[in-house]
C-alpha positions as CSV (number, residue, x, y, z in Angstrom):
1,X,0.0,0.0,0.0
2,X,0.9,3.4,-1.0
3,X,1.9,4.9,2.5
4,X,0.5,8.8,2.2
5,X,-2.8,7.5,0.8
6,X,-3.6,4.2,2.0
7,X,-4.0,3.2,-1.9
8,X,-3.2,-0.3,-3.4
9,X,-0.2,-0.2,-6.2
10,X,-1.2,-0.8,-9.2
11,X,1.1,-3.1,-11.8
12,X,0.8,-4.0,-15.1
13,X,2.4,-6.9,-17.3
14,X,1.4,-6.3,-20.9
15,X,0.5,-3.3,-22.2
16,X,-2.3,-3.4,-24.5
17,X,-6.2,-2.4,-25.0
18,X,-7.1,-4.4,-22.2
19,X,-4.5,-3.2,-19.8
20,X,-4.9,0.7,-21.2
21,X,-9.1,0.5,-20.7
22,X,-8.3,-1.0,-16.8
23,X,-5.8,1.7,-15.8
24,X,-8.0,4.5,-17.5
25,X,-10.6,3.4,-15.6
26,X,-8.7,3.1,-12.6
27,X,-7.0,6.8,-12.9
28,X,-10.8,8.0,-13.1
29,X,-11.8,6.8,-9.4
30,X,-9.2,7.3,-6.4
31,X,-6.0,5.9,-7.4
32,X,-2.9,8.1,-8.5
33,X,-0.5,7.8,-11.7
34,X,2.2,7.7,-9.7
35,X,1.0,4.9,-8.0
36,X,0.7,2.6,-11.3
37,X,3.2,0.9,-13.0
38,X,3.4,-0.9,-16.4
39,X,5.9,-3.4,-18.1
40,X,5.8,-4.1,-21.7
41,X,9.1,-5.4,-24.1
42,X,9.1,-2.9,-26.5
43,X,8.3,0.9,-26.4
44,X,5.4,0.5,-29.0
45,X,2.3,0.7,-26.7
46,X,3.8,2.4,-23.7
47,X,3.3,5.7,-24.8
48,X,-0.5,6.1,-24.2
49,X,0.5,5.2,-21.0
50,X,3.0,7.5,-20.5
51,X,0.5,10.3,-21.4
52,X,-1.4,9.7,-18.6
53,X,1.6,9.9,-16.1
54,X,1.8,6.7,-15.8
55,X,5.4,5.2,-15.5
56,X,6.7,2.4,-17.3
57,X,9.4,0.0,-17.5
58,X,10.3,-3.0,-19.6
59,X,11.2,-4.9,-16.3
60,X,8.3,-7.2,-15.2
61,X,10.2,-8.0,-12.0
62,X,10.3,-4.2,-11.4
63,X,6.6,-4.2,-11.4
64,X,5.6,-6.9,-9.1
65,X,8.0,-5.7,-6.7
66,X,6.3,-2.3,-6.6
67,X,2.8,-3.5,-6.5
68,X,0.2,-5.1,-4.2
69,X,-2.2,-5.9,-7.6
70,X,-0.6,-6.9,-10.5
71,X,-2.8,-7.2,-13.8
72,X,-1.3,-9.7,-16.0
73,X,-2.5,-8.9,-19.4
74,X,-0.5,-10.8,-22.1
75,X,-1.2,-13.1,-24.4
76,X,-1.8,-16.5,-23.6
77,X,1.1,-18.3,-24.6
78,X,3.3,-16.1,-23.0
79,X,1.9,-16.3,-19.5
80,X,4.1,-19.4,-18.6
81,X,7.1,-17.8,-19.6
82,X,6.2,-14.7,-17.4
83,X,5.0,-16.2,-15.1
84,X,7.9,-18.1,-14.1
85,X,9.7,-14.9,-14.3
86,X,8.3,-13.3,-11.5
87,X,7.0,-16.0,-9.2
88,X,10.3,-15.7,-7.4
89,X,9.3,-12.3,-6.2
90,X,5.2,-13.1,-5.7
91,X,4.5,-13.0,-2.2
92,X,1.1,-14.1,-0.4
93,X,0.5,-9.8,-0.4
94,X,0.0,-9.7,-4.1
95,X,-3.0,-10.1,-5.7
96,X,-3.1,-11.6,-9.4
97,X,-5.5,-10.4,-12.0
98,X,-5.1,-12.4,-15.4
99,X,-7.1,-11.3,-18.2
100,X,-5.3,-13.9,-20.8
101,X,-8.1,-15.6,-22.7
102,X,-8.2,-19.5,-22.1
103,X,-5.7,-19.6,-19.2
104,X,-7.7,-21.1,-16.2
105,X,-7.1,-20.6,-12.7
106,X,-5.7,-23.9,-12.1
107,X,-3.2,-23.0,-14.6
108,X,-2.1,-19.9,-12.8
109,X,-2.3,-21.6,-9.3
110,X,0.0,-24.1,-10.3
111,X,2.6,-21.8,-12.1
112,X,2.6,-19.6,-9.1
113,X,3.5,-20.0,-5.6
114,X,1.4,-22.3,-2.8
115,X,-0.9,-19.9,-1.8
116,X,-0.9,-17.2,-4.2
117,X,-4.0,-14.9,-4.3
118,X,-5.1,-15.6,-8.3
119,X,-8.0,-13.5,-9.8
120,X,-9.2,-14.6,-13.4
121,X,-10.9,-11.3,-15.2
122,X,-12.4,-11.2,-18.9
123,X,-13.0,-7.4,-19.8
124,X,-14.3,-6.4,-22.8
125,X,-13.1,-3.6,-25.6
126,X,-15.2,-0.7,-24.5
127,X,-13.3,-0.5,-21.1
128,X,-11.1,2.0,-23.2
129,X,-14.3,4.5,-22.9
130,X,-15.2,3.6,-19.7
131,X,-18.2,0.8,-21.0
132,X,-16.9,-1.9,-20.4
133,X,-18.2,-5.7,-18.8
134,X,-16.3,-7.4,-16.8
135,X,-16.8,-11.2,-15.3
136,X,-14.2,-12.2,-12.5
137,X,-13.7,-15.7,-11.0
138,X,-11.6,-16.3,-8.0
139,X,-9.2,-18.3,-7.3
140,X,-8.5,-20.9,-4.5
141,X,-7.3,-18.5,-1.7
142,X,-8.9,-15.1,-2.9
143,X,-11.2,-13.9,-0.7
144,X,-14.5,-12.2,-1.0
145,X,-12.4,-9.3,0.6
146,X,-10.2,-9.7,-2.3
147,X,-13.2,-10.0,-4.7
148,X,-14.6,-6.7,-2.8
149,X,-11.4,-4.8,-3.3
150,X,-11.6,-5.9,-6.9
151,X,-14.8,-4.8,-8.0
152,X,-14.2,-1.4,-6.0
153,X,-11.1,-0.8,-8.1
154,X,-12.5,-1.3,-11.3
155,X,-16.0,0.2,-11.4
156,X,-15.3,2.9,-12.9
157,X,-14.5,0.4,-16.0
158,X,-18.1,-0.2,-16.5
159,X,-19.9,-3.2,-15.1
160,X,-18.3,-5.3,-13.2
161,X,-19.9,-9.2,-11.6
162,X,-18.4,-11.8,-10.0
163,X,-19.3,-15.9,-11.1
164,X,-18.2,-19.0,-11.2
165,X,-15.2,-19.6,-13.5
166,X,-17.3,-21.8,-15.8
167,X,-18.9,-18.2,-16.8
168,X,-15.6,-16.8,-18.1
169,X,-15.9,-18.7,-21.0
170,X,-19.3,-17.9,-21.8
171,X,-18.8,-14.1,-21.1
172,X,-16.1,-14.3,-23.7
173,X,-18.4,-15.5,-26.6
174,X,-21.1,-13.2,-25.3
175,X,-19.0,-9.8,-24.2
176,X,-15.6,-10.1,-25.5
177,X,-16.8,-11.6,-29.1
178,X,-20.3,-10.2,-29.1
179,X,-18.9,-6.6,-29.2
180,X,-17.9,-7.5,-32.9
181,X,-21.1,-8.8,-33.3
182,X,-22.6,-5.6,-32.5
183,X,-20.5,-3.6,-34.9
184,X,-21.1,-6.4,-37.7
185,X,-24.9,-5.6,-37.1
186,X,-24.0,-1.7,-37.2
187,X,-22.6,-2.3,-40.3
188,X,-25.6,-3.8,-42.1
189,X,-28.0,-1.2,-40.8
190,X,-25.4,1.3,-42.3
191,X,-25.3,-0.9,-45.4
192,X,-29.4,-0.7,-45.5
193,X,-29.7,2.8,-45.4
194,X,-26.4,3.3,-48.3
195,X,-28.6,0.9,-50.6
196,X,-31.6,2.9,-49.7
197,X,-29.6,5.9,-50.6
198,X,-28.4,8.1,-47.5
199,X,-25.0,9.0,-47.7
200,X,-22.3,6.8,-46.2
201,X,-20.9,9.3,-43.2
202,X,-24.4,10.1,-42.5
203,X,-25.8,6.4,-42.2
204,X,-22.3,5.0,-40.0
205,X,-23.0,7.8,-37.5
206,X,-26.3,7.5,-37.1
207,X,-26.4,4.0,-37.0
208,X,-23.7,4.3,-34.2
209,X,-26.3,6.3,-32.2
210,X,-29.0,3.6,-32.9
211,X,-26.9,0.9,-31.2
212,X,-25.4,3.3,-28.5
213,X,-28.9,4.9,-27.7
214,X,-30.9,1.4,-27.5
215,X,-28.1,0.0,-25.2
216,X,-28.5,2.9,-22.7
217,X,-32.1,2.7,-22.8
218,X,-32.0,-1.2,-22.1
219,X,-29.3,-0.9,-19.6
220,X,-31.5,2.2,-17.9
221,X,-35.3,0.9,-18.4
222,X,-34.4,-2.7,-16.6
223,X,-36.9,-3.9,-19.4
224,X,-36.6,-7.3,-20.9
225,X,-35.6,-6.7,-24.6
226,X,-38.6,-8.3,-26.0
227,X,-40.8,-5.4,-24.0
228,X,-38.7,-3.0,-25.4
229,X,-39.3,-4.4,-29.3
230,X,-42.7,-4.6,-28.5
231,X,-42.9,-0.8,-27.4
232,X,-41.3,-0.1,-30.9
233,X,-44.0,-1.7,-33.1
234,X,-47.1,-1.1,-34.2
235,X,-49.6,-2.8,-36.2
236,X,-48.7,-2.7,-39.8
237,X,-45.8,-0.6,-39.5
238,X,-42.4,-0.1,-40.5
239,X,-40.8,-1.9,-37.4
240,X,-42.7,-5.2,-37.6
241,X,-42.0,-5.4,-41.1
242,X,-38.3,-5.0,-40.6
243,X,-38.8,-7.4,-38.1
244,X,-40.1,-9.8,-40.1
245,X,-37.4,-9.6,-42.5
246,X,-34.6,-10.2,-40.0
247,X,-36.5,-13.8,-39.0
248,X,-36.9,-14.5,-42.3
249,X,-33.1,-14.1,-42.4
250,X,-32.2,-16.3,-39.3
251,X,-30.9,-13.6,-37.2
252,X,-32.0,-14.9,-33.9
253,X,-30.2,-18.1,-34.6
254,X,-27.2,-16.9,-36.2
255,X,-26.6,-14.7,-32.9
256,X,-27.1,-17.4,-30.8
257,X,-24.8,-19.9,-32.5
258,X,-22.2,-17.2,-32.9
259,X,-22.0,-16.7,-29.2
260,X,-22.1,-20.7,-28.8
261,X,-19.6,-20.6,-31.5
262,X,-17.2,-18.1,-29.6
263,X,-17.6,-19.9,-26.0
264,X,-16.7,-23.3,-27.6
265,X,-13.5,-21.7,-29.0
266,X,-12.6,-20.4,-25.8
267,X,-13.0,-23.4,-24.0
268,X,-10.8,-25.0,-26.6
269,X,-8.4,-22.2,-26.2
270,X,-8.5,-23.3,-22.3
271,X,-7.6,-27.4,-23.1
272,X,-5.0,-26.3,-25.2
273,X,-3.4,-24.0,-22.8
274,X,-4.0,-26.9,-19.5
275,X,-2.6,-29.7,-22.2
276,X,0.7,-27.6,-23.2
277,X,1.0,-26.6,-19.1
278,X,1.2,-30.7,-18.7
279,X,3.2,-31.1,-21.5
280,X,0.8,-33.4,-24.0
């Protein structure tokens, strides 16, 4: 803990979008610059970091040493390798945070320490602005204190729940893939008005204010999404036709087995990563 303010350092291995939407969002609540630190092996993404005062390193030993939470944000392959890097300096007073798709607690447990405090958290893109959704599991000797202190730290990131680890997976095909899906389906309805013959600026940017305004008001209304369709239609109009047209097209489906699509890949990204921990 930061002595003057009684605030948890802040460390973080990896220094991409993921890592950059967390420590915005943790700048914009009650933690200091000067009390993050980030580690990354080339200069390429610490800039944006360095913008916001934040100071950086290419030493991921330096890091843990100076932090209480340490984020580990790299990509999945590498975890191994950094984590047996710094397991020499992880002490039972650090908390781990790994947002590496497909690498299961029981893979992080057993690279690290007896006793290590382990933390598995799947953000999403939007995190950069602050809109982000966020599923955490914890690991065998976090704590709900732990979970607590977790959750407190990152809500300015957007939404933030805790489940079991089973969730993760699905959270990924739903929230960490479905965000794509959502600009796919911006797309079209861009495309639709272009064929129908509004210009191309003008049909991106309002369809971006479709998706963002319907999001708020179904975030904000607590309705179920089927209310809210049903609030937009009426009988014989526009809406129920276009409705019509997206059945026709198998929309419904097509969501649905892209998200069971995108939680099957991750739970095959997490085999992988258990069978090349144990060597098969």
């Amino acid at each position: 803990m930061d002595a003057e303010t009684d605030s948890p350092r802040i460390g973080f291995i990896g220094a991409g979008n993921m890592a950059f939407g967390i420590a915005k969002g943790i700048l914009s609540g009650n933690i200091r610059p000067e009390n993050v630190k980030v580690s990354a092996p080339s200069l390429r993404n610490l800039g944006r970091f360095q913008e916001l005062n934040i100071t950086t390193t290419h030493s991921n030993t330096e890091v843990v040493c100076g932090s209480d939470i340490i984020f580990l944000a790299v990509k999945p392959h590498v975890v191994p390798l950094v984590l047996h890097e710094i397991s020499p300096h992880v002490t039972h007073g650090h908390m781990i945070v790994s947002v590496a798709a497909g690498v299961t607690v029981a893979t992080l447990e057993e690279l690290l320490p007896l006793g290590s405090v382990v933390i598995r958290l799947m953000p999403n893109l939007p995190c950069v602005v602050l809109e982000g959704a966020l599923l955490f599991a914890r690991g065998t000797c976090a704590t709900q204190d732990h979970g607590a202190m977790l959750r407190s730290l990152l809500h300015r990131c957007g939404l933030v729940e805790e489940g079991p680890e089973a969730w993760i997976d699905i959270h990924t095909g739903l929230s960490g893939s479905g965000v794509a899906f959502v600009y796919l389906f911006a797309e079209a309805l861009a495309e639709g008005a272009v064929k129908m013959g509004m210009p191309s600026a003008l049909a991106h940017s309002i369809a971006s204010q479709t998706v963002l305004g319907a999001g708020r008001l179904l975030r904000e209304s607590d309705k179920h999404p089927a209310q809210l369709r049903s609030e937009v239609c009426t009988p014989g109009g526009t809406t129920i036709y276009g409705l019509h047209a997206l059945e026709q097209g198998g929309l419904r489906a097509s969501t649905m087995g892209a998200v069971e699509s995108a939680t099957e890949r991750a739970r095959e990204l997490g085999r992988v990563s258990a069978a090349t921990r144990n060597g098969k």
